[in-house]
C-alpha positions, -999 to +999 in steps of 0.1 A: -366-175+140-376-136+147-346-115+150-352-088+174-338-052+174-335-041+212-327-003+206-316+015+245-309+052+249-302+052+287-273+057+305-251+024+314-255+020+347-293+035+350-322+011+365-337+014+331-308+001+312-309-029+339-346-033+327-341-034+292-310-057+299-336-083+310-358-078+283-325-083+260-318-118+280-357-129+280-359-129+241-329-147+239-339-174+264-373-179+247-358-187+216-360-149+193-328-143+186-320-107+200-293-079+192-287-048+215-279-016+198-266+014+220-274+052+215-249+068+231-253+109+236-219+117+242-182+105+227-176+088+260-176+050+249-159+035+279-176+005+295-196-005+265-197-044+262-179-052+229-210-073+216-231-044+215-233-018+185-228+016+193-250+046+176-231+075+185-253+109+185-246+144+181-232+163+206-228+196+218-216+210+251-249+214+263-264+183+271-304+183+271-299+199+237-281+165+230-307+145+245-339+165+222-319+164+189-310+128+191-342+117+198-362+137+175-335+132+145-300+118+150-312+081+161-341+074+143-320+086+112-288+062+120-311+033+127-337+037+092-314+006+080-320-023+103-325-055+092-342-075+124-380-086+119-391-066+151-378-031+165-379-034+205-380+006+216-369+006+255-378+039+260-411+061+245-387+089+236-373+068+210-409+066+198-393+085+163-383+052+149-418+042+141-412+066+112-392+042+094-403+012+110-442-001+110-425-034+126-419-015+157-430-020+192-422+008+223-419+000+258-435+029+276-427+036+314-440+057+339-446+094+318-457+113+345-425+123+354-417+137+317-453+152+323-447+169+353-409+185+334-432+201+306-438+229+330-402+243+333-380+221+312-386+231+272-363+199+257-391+175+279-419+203+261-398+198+226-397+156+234-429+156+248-448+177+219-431+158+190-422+123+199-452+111+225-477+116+195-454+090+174-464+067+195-494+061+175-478+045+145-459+019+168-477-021+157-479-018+193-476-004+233-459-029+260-465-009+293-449-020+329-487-018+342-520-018+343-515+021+360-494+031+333-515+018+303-544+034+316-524+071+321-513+068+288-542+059+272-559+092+294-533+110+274-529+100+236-559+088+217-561+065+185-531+045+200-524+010+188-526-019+212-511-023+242-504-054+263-494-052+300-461-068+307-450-065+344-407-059+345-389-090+356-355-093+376-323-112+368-317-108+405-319-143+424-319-147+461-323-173+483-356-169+505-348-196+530-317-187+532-325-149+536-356-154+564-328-171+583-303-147+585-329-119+594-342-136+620-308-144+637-303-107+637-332-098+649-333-127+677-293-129+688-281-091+680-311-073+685-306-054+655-326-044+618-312-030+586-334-009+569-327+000+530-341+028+507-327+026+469-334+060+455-323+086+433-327+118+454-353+138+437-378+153+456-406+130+446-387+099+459-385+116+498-350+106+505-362+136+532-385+115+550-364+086+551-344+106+570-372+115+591-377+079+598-346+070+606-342+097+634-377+083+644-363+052+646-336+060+666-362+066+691-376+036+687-346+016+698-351+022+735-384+013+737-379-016+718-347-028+726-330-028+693-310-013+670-320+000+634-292+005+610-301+025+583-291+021+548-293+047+519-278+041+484-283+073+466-263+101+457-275+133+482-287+166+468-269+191+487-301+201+509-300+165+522-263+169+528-268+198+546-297+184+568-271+158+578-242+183+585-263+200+610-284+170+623-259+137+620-277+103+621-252+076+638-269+046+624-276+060+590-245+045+559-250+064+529-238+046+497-232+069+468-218+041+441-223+002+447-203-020+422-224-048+435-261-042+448-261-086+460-236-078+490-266-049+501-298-074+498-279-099+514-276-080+545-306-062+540-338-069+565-363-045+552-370-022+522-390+010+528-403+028+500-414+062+502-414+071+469-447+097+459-444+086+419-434+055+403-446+038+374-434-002+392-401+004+413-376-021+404-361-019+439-392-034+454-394-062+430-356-071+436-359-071+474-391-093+468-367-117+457-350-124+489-378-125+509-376-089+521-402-074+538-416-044+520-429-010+537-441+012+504-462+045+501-499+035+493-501+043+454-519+028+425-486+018+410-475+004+442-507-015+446-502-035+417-466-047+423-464-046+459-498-063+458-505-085+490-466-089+492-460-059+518-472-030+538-489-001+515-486+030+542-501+068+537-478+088+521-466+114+550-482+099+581-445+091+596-465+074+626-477+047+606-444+043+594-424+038+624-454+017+640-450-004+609-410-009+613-414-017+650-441-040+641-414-061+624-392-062+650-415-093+666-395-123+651-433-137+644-448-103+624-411-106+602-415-139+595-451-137+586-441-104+562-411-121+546-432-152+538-463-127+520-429-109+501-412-143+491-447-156+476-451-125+460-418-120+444-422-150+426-438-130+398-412-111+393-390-137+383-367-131+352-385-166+341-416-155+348-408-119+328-399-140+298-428-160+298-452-129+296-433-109+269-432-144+250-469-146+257-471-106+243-451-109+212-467-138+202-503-119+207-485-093+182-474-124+157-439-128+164-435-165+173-403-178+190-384-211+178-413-233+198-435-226+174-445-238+143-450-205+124-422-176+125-438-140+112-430-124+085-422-090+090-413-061+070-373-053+066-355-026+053-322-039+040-288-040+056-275-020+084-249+003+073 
């Protein structure tokens, strides 16, 4: 059996910790037996599951400096001694452990936003300068698309391989289920709910959802119907101050949701207007349920959304709007829930583990259903 060595730097709660969470759960259900070790920036430990082993970093009261140094030294250092036959990297800034371990793969997500902080953050220059070149003595590249792989290899030469393997979802909804409840609301109440999961940086346009919800809100007489919009995102304060002078009624903001099932259960339609992704989890989760998906039209985007929802233009708000209201015939819905159903079937976490089995397999680690198991270097006991 290949033992596996899931190493995670991100913060608990953090979409990307979700992601490698799955990753963590699809080796285990396709028979490699899979441990999860925890670098943890800062000497707040609270939440941690007990199963996991914590790697505690340096710290110092300011934290990017924490963030650069651990990276570059204090992880790969405390992690030279593990014993697993692969080394799973969930992040490309942990891309310093393929100094002490050739047995080492690195998931590598969407750089362009570390990319873009080059230009006036110097820890992203520092991580950026020194770690993204480490890269090159991974065994190998898993990226979460086609778009990716191709930026990075527009980046770094001499890279080793890299296979494609699209993010799965331990969300499960119920379709059926979901189409039916929509479509009661939308027949009986007259009445949509529209959501938009975001971290509010200016490159996700948390402003223009805004902008479409007051558009919406003009909508509703001509159309005869009610759109309740939906935010889950802490707001910067310029967004905060756009809605202290120019209130929304039938815009809930939702800073902190313990559970994100109660909000795709009531949800009707996702819109996405995020300028830069490299897949956007929330689209695959609301995929899931059936949702109907309204997303900007992006490479990245392309790929996941795929035939499974409406690819707009960027900042043509018209198109938007015409879009949503185009969903409010029960008919249009149905027909767009349907093409996001089909679609979200991909996403599947059984589906994910079936194409990283197929991936690690192509890089010689066999699972139990094998006949063969790999035989990979090790470098003693973890301390």
């Amino acid at each position: 059996m290949t033992t596996v060595a899931v190493i995670n730097a991100y913060r608990q709660y953090s979409g990307s910790t979700i992601a490698a969470l799955s990753y963590l759960d699809a080796l285990n259900d396709r028979g490699y037996r899979a441990s999860w070790y925890q670098c943890v920036d800062t000497k707040a430990l609270d939440g941690w599951l007990p199963r996991e082993t914590i790697v505690r970093g340096w710290t110092t009261p300011v934290e990017s400096l924490n963030i650069a140094v651990n990276r570059l030294y204090a992880f790969p250092r405390r992690l030279r001694a593990l014993p697993e036959d692969l080394v799973l990297a969930t992040d490309q800034v942990l891309s310093g452990l393929t100094e002490d371990h050739r047995n080492c793969l690195v998931l590598v997500h969407d750089l362009r936003e570390l990319d873009r902080e080059t230009r006036t953050n110097p820890g992203a220059r520092v991580l950026y300068h020194f770690l993204l070149p480490k890269l090159r003595r991974a065994q190998g590249l898993l990226t979460i698309s086609e778009h990716t792989k191709r930026w990075v290899e527009s980046r770094l030469s001499d890279l080793p391989p890299i296979k494609v393997v699209h993010h799965g979802t331990q969300v499960q909804g119920d379709p059926a289920e979901h189409l039916e409840s929509s479509l009661r609301r939308l027949k009986e109440e007259r009445e949509l709910n529209v959501l938009y999961v975001a971290v509010d940086r200016p490159y996700k346009r948390v402003a223009f959802f805004l902008q479409l919800a007051r558009e919406a809100e003009r909508l509703s007489s001509t159309l005869g119907i009610s759109f309740r919009f939906h935010l889950v995102s802490e707001l910067s304060e310029a967004n905060q101050q756009d809605l202290a002078r120019r209130p929304i009624p039938g815009l809930r903001i939702y800073a902190q949701v313990p559970d994100m099932m109660e909000i795709w259960r009531t949800t009707d339609v996702l819109v996405f207007p995020s300028t830069m992704e490299g897949f956007g989890r929330p689209l695959i989760e609301a995929m899931q349920f059936g949702i109907p998906v309204l997303a900007c039209d992006l490479e990245p985007m392309k790929e996941v959304v795929g035939a499974g929802g409406a690819l707009l233009p960027a900042s043509d708000l018209p198109a938007w709007s015409g879009a949503l209201g185009g969903l409010t015939d029960p008919a249009s819905f149905q027909s767009a829930a349907r093409r996001s159903s089909t679609r979200g079937a991909w996403f599947s976490q059984n589906s994910f583990a079936d194409r990283l089995r197929s991936a690690l397999r192509e890089f010689g680690y066999q699972d139990t259903s094998s006949s063969t198991v790999a035989s990979s270097p090790r470098s003693g006991a973890y301390p």
